[in-house]
C-alpha positions in Angstrom: -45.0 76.1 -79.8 -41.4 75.7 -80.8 -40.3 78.0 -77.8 -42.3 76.1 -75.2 -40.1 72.3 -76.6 -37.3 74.8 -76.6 -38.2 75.7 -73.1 -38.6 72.2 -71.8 -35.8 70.7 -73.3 -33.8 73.1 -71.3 -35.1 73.5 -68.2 -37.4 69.9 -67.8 -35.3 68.4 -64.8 -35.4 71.4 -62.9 -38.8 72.4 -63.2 -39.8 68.5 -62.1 -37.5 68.7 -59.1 -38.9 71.8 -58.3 -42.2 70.6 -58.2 -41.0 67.3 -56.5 -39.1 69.5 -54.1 -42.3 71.5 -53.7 -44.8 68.9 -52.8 -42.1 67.7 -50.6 -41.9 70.2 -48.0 -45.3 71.2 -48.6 -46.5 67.4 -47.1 -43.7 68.1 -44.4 -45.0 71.2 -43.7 -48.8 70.2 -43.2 -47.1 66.3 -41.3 -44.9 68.8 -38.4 -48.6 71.4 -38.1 -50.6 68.2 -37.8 -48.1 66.4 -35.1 -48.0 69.5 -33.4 -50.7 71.6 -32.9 -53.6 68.6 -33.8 -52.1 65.9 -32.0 -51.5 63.4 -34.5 -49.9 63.1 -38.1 -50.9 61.4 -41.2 -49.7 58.3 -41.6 -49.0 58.7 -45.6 -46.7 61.2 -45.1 -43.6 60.4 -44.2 -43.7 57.7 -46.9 -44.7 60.5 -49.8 -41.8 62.5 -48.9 -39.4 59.6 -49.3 -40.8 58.6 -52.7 -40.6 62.2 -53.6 -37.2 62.5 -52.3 -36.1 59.3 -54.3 -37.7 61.0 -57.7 -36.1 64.1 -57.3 -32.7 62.7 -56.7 -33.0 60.5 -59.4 -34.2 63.1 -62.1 -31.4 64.9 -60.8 -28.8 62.8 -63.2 -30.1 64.5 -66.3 -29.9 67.7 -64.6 -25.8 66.8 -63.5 -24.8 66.1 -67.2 -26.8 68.9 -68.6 -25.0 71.4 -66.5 -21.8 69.4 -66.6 -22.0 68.8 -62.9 -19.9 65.4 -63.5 -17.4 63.8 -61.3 -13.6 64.0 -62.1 -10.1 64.5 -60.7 -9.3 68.3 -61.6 -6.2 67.4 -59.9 -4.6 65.2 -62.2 -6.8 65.5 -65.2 -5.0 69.1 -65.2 -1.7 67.3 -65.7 -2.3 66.0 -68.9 -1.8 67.1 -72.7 -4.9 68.2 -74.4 -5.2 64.9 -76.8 -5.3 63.0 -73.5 -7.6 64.9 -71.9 -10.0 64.8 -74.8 -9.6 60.7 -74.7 -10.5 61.0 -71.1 -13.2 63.0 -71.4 -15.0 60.8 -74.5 -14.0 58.0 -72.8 -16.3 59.1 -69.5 -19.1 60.8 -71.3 -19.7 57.4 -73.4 -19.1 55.0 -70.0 -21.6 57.6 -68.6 -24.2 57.1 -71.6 -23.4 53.2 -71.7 -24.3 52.3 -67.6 -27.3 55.0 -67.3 -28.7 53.1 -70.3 -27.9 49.7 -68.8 -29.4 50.7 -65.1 -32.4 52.0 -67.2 -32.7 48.9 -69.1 -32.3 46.3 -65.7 -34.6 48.2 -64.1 -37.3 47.6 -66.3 -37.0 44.4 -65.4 -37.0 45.0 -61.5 -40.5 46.7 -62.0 -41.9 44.0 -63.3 -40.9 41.6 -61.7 -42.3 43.5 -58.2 -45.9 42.4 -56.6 -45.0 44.3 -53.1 -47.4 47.3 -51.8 -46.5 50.1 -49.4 -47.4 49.7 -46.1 -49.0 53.5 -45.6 -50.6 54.1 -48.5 -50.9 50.8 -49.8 -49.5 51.6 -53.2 -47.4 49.1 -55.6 -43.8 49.8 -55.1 -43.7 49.4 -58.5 -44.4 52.8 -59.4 -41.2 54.0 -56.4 -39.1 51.8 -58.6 -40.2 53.3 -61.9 -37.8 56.5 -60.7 -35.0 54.1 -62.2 -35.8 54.3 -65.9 -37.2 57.4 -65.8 -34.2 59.3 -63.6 -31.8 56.7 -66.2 -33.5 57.4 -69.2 -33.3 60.8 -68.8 -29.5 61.4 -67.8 -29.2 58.6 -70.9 -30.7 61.2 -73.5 -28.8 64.2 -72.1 -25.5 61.7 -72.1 -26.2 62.2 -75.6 -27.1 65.4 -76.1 -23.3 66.3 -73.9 -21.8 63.7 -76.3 -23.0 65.5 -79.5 -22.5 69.2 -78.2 -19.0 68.1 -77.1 -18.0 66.5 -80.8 -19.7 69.6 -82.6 -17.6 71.7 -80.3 -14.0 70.3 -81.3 -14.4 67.9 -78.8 -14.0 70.8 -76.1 -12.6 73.9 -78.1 -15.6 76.0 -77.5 -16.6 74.6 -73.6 -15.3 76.7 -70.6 -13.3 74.0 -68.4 
């Protein structure tokens, strides 16, 4: 059982965007065949691909800080001495931790303050929105997970930059 947690907690975004990704251009798939060859489409599925899009993309945040897929100028970050650089770089991984948890946190809010349906498949937006917290939440925990691995590490000594 401990291998399968071990599994998960290493590979959990990807194998949901997978999945997502997977549904995705299987309903695309069966929308262009039915367009094409029946005549018509289904009128659900342009609108399941979007929400599966919006999952996927934001589960994707997790995935970014796991594999240290992060934003920053290379250019001048380069330039400075190490004790900057390691400044920098707690500065961003905490600002990172602090606003996924805050988007996570107002979005909670947004969700339940939402009565509106879908117009194809008549489904509470509510459940779209609930991407936020969970895409959030997730990218929060492996914010961190980075933060701890980077402080046991010598705050870098051990990473490959």
């Amino acid at each position: 059982m401990k291998k399968v947690w071990t599994y998960l907690e290493e590979n959990l975004e990807e194998i949901l965007m997978v999945i997502l990704l997977a549904a995705f251009s299987v309903v695309m798939m069966v929308q262009v065949i039915a367009r094409n060859i029946v005549g018509g489409g289904f009128t659900w599925a342009e609108e399941v691909c979007r929400y599966l899009f919006v999952y996927s993309g934001m589960l994707s945040a997790g995935y970014c800080i796991r594999k240290g897929l992060t934003i920053r100028v290379d250019a001048v970050y380069n330039f400075f001495p190490r004790p900057i650089k390691v400044a920098i770089d707690l500065f961003a991984k905490v600002l990172t931790i602090v606003v996924y948890a805050y988007i996570a946190y107002k979005s909670i809010g947004l969700i339940q303050s939402t009565t509106s349906i879908s117009a194809a498949m008549q489904l509470p937006i509510k459940y779209v929105y609930m991407a936020i917290p969970l895409g959030m939440g997730l990218g929060t925990i492996r914010g961190i997970q980075d933060l701890v691995k980077y402080c046991k590490s010598g705050f870098g000594k051990e990473e490959k930059k």
